[in-house]
N, C-alpha and C positions, 0 to 999 in steps of 0.2 A: 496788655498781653499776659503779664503774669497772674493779673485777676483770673482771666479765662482759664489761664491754666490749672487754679486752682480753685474753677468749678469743675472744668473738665474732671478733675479727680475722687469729685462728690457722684458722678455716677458712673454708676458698676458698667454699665456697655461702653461710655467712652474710654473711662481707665481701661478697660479689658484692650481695648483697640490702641492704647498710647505706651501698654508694656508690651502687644506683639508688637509695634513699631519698634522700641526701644531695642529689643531683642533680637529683631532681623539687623538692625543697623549695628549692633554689635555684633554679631555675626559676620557682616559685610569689615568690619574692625579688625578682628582678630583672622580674617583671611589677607590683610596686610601687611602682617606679621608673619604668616605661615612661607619662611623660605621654599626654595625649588632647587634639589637635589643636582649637581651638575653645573652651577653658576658660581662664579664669583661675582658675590656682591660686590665690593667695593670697585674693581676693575669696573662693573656694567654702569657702577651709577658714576666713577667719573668719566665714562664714556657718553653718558646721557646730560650731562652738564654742559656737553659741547655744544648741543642741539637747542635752540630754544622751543622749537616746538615739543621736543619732547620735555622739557622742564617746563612747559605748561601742561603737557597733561599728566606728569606725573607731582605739581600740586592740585591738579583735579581731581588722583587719586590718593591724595593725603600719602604722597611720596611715596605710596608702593613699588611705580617703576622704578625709580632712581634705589631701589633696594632689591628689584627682581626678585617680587614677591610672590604670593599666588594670585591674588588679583593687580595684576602689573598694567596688564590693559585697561582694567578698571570698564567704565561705565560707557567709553566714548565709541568704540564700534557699534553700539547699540544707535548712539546719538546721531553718531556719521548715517547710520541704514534709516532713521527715523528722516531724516534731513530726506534723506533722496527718494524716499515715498514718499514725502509730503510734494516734492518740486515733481514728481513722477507723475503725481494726481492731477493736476492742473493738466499736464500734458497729453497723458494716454487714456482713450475714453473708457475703457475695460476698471482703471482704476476709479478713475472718478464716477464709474455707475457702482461701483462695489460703495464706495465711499457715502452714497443717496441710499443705500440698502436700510439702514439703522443699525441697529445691533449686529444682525448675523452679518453686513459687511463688514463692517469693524473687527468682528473678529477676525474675519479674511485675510485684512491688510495687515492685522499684527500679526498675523501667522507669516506672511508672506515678508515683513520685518525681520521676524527673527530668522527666516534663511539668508535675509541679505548680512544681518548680524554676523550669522558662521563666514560669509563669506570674507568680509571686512575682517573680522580679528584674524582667522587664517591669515591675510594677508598680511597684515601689521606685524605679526607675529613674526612673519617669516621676513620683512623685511627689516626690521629692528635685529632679531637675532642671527642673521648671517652676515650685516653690515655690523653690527658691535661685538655680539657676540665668540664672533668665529671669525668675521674678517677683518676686525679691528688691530690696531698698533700693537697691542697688548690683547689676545685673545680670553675670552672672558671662560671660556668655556674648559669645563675639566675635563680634561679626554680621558684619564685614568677610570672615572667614574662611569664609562659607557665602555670600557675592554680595551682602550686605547694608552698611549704614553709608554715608557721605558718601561717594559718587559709585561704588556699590556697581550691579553689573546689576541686582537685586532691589532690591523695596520689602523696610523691616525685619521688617512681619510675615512675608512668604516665606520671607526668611531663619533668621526667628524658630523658625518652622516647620522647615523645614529640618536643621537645627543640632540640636533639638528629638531631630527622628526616629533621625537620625544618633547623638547620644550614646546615647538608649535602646536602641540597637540593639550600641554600641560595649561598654556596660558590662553590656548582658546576655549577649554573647558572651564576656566576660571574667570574670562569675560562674559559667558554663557550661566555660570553660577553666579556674577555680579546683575546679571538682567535676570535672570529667576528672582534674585531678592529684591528686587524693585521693582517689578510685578507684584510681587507677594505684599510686599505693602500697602500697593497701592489699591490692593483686594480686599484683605483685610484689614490693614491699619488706618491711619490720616493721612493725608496728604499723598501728593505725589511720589510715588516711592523712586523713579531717575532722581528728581529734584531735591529731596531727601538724603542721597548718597551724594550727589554732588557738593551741596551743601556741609556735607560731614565730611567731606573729601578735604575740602579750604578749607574748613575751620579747623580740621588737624593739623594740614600743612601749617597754619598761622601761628597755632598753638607752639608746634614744634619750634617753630622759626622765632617765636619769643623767647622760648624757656631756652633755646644756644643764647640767645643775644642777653640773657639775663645773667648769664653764667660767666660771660664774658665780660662785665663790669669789673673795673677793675685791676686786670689784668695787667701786665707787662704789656702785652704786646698790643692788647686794645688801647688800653685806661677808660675815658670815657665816654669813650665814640658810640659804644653800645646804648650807654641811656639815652643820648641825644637821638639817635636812632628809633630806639622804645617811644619816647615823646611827641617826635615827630610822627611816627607809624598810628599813634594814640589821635592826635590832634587832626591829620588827615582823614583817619578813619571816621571819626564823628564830623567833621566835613563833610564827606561825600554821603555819610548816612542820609545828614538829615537833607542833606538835595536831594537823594535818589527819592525818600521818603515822601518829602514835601510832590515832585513831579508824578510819583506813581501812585497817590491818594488823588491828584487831580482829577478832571472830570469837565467835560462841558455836558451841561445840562438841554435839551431842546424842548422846550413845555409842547406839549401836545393836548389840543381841546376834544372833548367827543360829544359829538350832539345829542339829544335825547331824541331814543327810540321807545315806539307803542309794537309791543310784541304779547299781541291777545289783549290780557287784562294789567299786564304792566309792565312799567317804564325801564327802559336799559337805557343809560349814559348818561350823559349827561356833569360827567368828571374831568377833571384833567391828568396829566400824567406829565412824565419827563424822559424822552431818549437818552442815555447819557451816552456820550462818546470819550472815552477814556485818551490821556495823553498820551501816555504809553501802555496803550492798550497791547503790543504784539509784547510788550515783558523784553527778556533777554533773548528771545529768539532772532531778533534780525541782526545783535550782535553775534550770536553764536554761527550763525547761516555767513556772515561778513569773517567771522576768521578763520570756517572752514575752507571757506573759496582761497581765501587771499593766504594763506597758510599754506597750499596744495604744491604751488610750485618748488616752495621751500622742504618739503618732507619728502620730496621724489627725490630732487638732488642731492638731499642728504640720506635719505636712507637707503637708493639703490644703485647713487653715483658720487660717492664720497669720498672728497679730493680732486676731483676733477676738474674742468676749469667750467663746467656749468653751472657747478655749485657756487664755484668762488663768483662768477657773474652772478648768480640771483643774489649773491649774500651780500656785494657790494653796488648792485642795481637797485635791487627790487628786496629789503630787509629793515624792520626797525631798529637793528642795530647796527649795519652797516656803515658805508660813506654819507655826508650827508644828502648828496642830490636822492642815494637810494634810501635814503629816511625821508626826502622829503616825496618822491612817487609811489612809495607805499605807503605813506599817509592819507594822498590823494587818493589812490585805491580804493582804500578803507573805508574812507567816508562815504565814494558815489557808491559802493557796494553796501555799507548802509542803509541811505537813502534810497537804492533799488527795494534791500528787501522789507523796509518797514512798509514803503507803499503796497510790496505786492504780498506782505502778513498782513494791512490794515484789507488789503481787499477780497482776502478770503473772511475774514474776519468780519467785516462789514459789509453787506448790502445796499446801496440805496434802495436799488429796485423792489428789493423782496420789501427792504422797512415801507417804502411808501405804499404799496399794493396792500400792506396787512396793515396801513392806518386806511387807506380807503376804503378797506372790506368791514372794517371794525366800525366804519363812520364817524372814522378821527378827522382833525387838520389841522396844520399849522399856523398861526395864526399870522395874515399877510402874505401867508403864501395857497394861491390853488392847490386842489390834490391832483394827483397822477404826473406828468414826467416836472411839472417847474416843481414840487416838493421833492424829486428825487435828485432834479438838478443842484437845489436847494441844499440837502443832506450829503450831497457828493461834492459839493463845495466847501463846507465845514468838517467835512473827509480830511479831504486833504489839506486844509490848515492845521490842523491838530496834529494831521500824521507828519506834518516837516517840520511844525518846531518840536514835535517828538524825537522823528528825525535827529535834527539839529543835537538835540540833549543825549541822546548815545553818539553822537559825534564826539561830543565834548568829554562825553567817561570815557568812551577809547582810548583819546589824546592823551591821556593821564600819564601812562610812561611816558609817553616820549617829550611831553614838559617836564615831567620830572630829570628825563638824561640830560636833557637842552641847561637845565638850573645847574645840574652836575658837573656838562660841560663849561658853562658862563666862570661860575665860582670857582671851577677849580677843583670841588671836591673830591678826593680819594677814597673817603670811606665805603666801605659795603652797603648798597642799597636796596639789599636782597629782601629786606623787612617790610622797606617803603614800595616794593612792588608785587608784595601777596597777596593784597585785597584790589589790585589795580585792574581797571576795564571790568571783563566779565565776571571776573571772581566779586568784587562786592556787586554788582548788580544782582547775580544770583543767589547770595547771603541775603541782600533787602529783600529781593523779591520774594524769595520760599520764604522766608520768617513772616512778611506779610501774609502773604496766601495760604501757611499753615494757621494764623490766627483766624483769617478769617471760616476757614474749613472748620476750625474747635467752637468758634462760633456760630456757625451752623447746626453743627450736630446738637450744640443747648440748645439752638433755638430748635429744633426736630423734638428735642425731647421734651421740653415743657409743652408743647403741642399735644402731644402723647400724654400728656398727666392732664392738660385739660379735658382734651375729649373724654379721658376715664371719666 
């Protein structure tokens, strides 16, 4: 990879396209930093600490939330609205004939995206900042700074109000400038520009999450607990690396034979080829589609019933950190919600019918197998072994907390495990997978461009 990189920067149009990358994502950087007038930070993020859903997505956003920054929301109403036009598609025929359009649907649906965008971060917005914010134990919110407080022009509620409108509007403006720059990348730069910022999201949080625990060596009140920590966080990570690595380079191969064809005065076919079928061809998408779902009932009770006794029910029912029978049914959950969505990502993803129809039309076949429906039945069979011990292997990175708290709870451990669980489940699947797929994208464009110096 680093060789690639450092052809990539031997020519003038990839460099050009790897420092406006570079540049949009520092942008997306230093909007993480950019405080929002009227908050207190520290009160918001140890209110955010309480939630684990929102301490995952605010190391999605490379801890903006947990800082109540300008992009607090970060990347994830975008991702939420992308989620439910993709399940939307399958459903309503109006979508899925836009979806058969080519280009000019496509841009439809992403139009039609980013209204569901404005709608989702409005909501978050408003439901994160009147439940922490302003309705919290400790209200986060300065009312001085909106006309309100001790000898303020406004009564508190006005201000209250106020203050109110004003963030929801500050942080959906700033989820809405986090999907401009990841659009814009993905226009002009490399790679996926969501997957790009999510990837820089973790890797800051991680960054961050080392350099405290490096600081902490030492110490009175640590001593050493930190480097062990470091060590272990080191030794796990390159673990899971090279599994994810080894799994998401796999491949089943299907040779394909093609007869030779007389068309006029000469011969077509007569070659062979190879279908591949990827193991984990859907990527991190059927984990991400599996902790929206199963995460849902958890962020309604905490964000617009907190305290209540439906909260404490889901949190000691249905929670991976809860009691254990509710650690051990939302384990369950997790996985059949898994295995739901990779089979139904592998089958948008994959066709048999269209593959086998366009090896019959081409005057392909398989070898031992007829064309037309036994090649299809054929390919829809080797479908779906690949997609359940695909399956199976995001099973297994999900599980990663919760055998990590399980070893926690066996031994005893007291320490901070805050280090050993930032690259856990989705977070490193989505580090392998974009570092993978930005190489093989830099590797395309060399190969595009030596093409271009041939032909010259």
């Amino acid at each position: 990879m680093f060789e690639t990189i450092k052809n990539c920067f031997k020519v003038k149009e990839i460099r050009k396209k790897i420092w406006i990358t570079l540049l949009l994502l520092l942008i997306f950087r230093i909007g993480c930093y950019i405080p929002v007038p009227g908050i207190d930070s520290d009160v918001f993020g140890n209110a955010i600490a309480n939630y684990d859903f929102l301490e995952l997505m605010s190391s999605i956003t490379g801890s903006s939330l947990s800082n109540a920054t300008l992009f607090a929301l970060g990347i994830s109403p975008y991702i939420n609205a992308s989620i439910i036009i993709q399940l939307l598609t399958v459903g309503i025929p109006a979508l899925e004939r836009l979806s058969r359009q080519g280009e000019e649907g496509r841009k439809k649906i992403a139009q039609i995206t980013r209204y569901v965008t404005i709608l989702l971060a409005v909501a978050q917005a408003i439901g994160i900042i009147v439940n922490i914010a302003i309705n919290g134990e400790e209200s986060a919110l300065k009312l001085v700074m909106f006309g309100g407080g001790e000898g303020g022009l406004l009564s508190d509620t006005a201000a209250t109000w106020i203050g109110g409108i004003f963030l929801v509007v500050v942080y959906t403006a700033g989820a809405m400038l986090v999907m401009f720059i990841g659009e814009r990348i993905t226009e002009y730069g490399i790679g996926n520009g969501i997957s790009l910022i999510i990837f820089v999201g973790i890797i800051s949080t991680a960054g961050l999450t080392i350099v405290t625990k490096l600081s902490q060596i030492g110490s009175a009140e640590y001593g050493l607990a930190p480097l062990w920590e470091v060590i272990g966080f080191i030794v796990l990570t390159l673990l899971e690396f090279t599994a994810i690595v080894a799994v998401d380079l796999s491949e089943r191969r299907i040779p394909v034979q093609y007869a030779k064809q007389v068309k006029g005065r000469k011969m077509y076919g007569g070659q062979s080829s190879v279908i591949p079928i990827r193991i984990a061809g859907g990527g991190v998408m059927p984990l991400i589609f599996a902790f929206a779902i199963i995460s849902f009932p958890g962020m309604l009770a905490s964000l617009f019933w907190p305290g209540s006794g439906f909260e404490q029910g889901v949190a000691e029912w249905f929670s991976g950190s809860g009691a254990w029978y509710g650690q051990l049914i939302y384990l369950v959950v997790l996985c059949l919600l898994i295995f739901a969505f990779a089979f139904f990502y592998s089958s948008m993803q994959f066709n048999p019918e269209d593959v086998s129809k366009t090896i019959q039309q081409n005057g392909g076949f398989i070898q031992g197998i007829r064309p037309g429906k036994p090649t299809a039945d054929y390919l829809r069979k080797i479908s779906n072994r690949i997609t359940l011990f695909g399956a199976i292997y995001l099973s297994l990175v999900a599980l990663v907390p919760s055998i990590l708290s399980i070893i926690v709870m066996v031994t005893g451990i007291t320490t901070d495990t805050s280090l050993l669980s930032v690259f856990s489940t989705t977070g490193i699947l989505i580090v392998v997978s974009v570092a993978l797929e930005l190489d093989k994208q830099l590797q395309s464009q060399l190969m595009m461009k030596n093409y271009k110096g041939f032909l010259k």
